[in-house]
C-alpha atoms as an extended CHARMM CRD file, in Angstrom:
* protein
*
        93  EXT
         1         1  UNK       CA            -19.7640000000      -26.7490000000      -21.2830000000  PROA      1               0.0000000000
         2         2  UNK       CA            -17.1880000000      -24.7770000000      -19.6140000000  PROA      2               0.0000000000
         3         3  UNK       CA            -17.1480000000      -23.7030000000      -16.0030000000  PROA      3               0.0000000000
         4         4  UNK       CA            -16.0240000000      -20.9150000000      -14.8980000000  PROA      4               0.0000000000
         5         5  UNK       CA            -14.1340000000      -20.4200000000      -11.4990000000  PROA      5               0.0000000000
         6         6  UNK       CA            -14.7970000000      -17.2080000000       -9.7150000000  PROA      6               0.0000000000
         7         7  UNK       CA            -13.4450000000      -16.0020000000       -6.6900000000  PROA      7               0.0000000000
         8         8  UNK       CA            -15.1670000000      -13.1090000000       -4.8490000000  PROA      8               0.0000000000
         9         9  UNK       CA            -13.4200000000      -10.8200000000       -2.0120000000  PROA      9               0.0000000000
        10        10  UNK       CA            -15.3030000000       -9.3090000000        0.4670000000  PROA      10              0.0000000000
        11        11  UNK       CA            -13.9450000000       -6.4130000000        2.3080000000  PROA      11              0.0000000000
        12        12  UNK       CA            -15.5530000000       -3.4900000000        4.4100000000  PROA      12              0.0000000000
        13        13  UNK       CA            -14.7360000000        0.5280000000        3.1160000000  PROA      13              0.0000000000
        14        14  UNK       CA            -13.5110000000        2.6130000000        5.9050000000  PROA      14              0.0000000000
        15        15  UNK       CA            -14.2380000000        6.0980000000        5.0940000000  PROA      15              0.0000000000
        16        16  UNK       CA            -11.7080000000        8.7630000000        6.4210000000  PROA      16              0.0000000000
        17        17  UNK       CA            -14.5460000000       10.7200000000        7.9560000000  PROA      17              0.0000000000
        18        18  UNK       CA            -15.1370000000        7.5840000000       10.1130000000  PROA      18              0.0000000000
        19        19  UNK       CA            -15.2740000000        9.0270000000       13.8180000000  PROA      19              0.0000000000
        20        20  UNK       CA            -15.0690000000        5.9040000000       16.4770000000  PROA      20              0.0000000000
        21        21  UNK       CA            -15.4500000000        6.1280000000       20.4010000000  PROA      21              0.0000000000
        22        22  UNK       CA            -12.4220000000        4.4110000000       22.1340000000  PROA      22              0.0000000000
        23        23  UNK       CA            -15.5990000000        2.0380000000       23.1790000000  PROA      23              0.0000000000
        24        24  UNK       CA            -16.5810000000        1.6110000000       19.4140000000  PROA      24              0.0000000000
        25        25  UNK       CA            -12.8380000000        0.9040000000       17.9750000000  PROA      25              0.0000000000
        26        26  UNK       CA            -12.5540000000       -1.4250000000       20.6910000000  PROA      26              0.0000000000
        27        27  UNK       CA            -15.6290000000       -3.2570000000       19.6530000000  PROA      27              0.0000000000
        28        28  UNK       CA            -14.2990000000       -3.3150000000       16.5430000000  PROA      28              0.0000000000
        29        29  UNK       CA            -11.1270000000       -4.9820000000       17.0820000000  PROA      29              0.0000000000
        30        30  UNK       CA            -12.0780000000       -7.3060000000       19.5030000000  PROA      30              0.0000000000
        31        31  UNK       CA             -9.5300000000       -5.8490000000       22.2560000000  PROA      31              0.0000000000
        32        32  UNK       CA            -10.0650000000       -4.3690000000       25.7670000000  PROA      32              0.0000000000
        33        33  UNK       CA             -9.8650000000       -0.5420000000       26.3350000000  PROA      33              0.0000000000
        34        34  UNK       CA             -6.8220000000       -1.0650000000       28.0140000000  PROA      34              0.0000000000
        35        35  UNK       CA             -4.3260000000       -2.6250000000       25.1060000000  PROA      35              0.0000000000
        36        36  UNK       CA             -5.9110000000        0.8060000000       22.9400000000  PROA      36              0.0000000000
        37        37  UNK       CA             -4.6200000000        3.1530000000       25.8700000000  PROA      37              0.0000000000
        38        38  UNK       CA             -1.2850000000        1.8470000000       25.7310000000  PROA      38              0.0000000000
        39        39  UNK       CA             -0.9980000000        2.0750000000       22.0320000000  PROA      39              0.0000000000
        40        40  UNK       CA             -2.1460000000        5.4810000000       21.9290000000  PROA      40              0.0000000000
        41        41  UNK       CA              0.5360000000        6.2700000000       24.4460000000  PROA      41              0.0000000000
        42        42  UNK       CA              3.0420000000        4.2830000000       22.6760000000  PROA      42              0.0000000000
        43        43  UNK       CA              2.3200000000        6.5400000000       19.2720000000  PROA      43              0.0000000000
        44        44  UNK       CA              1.0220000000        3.2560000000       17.4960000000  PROA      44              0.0000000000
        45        45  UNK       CA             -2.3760000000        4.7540000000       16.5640000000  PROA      45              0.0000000000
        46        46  UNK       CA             -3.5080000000        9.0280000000       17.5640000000  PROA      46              0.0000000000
        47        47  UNK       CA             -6.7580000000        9.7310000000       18.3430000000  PROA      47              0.0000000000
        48        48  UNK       CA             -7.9860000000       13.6520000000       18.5350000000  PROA      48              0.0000000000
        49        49  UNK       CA             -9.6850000000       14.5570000000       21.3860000000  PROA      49              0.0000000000
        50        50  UNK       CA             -7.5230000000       14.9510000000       25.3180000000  PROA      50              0.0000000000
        51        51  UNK       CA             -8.7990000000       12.6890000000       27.2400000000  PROA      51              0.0000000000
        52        52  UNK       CA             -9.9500000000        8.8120000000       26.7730000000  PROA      52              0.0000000000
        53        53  UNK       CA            -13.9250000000        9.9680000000       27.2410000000  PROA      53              0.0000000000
        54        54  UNK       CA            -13.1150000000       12.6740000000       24.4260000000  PROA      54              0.0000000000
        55        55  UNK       CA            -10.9110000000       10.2540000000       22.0220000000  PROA      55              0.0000000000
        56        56  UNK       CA            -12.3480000000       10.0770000000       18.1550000000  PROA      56              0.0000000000
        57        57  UNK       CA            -10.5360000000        7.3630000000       15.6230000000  PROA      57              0.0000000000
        58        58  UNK       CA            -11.0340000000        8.0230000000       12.1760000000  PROA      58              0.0000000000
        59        59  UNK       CA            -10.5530000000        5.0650000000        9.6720000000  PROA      59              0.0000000000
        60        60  UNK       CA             -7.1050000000        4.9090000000        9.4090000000  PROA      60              0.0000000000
        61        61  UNK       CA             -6.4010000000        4.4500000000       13.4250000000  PROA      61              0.0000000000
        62        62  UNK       CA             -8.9150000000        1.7850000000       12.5460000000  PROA      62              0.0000000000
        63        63  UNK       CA             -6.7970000000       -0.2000000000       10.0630000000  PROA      63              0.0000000000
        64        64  UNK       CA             -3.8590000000        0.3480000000       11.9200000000  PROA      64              0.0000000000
        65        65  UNK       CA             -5.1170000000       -1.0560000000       15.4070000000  PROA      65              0.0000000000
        66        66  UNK       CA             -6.5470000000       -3.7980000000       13.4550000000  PROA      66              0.0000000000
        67        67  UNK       CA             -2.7740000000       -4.3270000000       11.7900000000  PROA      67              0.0000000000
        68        68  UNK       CA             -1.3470000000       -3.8470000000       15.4010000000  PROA      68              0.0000000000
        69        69  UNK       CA             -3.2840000000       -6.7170000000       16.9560000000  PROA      69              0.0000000000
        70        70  UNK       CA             -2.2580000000       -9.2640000000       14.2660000000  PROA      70              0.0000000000
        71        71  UNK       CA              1.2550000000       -8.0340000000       14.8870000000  PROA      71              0.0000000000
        72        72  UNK       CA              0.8210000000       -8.5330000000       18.8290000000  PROA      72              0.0000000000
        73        73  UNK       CA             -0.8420000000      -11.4490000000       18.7000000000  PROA      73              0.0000000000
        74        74  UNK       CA              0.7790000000      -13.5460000000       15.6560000000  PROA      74              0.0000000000
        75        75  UNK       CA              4.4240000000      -12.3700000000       16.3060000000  PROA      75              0.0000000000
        76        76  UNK       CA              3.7230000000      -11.7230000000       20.4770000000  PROA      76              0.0000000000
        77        77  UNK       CA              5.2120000000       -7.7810000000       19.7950000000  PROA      77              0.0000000000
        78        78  UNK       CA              5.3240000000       -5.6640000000       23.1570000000  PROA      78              0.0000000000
        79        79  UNK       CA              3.0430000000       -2.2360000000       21.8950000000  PROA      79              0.0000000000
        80        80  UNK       CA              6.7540000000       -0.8090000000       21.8170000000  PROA      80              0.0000000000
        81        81  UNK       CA              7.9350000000       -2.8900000000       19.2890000000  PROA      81              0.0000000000
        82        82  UNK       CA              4.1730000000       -2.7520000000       17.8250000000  PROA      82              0.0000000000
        83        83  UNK       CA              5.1330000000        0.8060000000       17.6020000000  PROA      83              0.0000000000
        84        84  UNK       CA              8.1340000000        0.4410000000       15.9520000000  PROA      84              0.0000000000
        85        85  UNK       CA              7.2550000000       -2.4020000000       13.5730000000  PROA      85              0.0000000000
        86        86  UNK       CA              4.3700000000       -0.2490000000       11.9180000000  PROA      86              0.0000000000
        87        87  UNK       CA              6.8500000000        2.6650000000       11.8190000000  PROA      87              0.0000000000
        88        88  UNK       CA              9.0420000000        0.7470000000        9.3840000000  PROA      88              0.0000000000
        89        89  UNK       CA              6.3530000000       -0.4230000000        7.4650000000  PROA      89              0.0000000000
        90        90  UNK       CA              5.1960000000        3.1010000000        7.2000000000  PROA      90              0.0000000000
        91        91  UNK       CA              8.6830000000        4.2240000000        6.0530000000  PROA      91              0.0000000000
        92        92  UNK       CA              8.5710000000        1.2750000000        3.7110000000  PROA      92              0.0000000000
        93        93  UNK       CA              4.8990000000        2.0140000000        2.0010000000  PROA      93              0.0000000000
């Protein structure tokens, strides 16, 4: 007989009409409030809403937090150069 070697991914869809707390993208990328403050401030990901209480993330600020903290923590990037890194890749993709 002949076997057959599959390989499966598993992945999770993130809609665009995705709307996350600040407290709800935080539980989803495993980080304190405080490290999503600073890259809002720093441009790295743009919530709508004013103020923290008020701030909505949509899917894509989801993906790029979660890109953000492997930069941070696998390369030890300040959120400035967190900022800048995901700039270039943006200019790149």
């Amino acid at each position: 007989m002949h076997e057959t070697n599959t390989t499966y991914l598993q992945g999770q869809v993130v809609e665009k009409e995705l709307h996350l707390t600040l407290t709800e993208l935080c539980r989803a990328c495993d980080m304190a409030e405080e490290h999503v403050t600073t890259w809002v401030f720093e441009g790295v990901i743009e919530p709508t809403g004013q103020l923290p209480q008020d701030w909505q993330f949509g899917g894509p600020a989801l993906r790029r937090a979660r890109l953000a903290l492997r930069l941070a923590r696998d390369l030890e990037i300040n959120p400035a150069g967190v900022a800048l890194a995901l700039d270039l890749l943006d200019q790149i993709n």
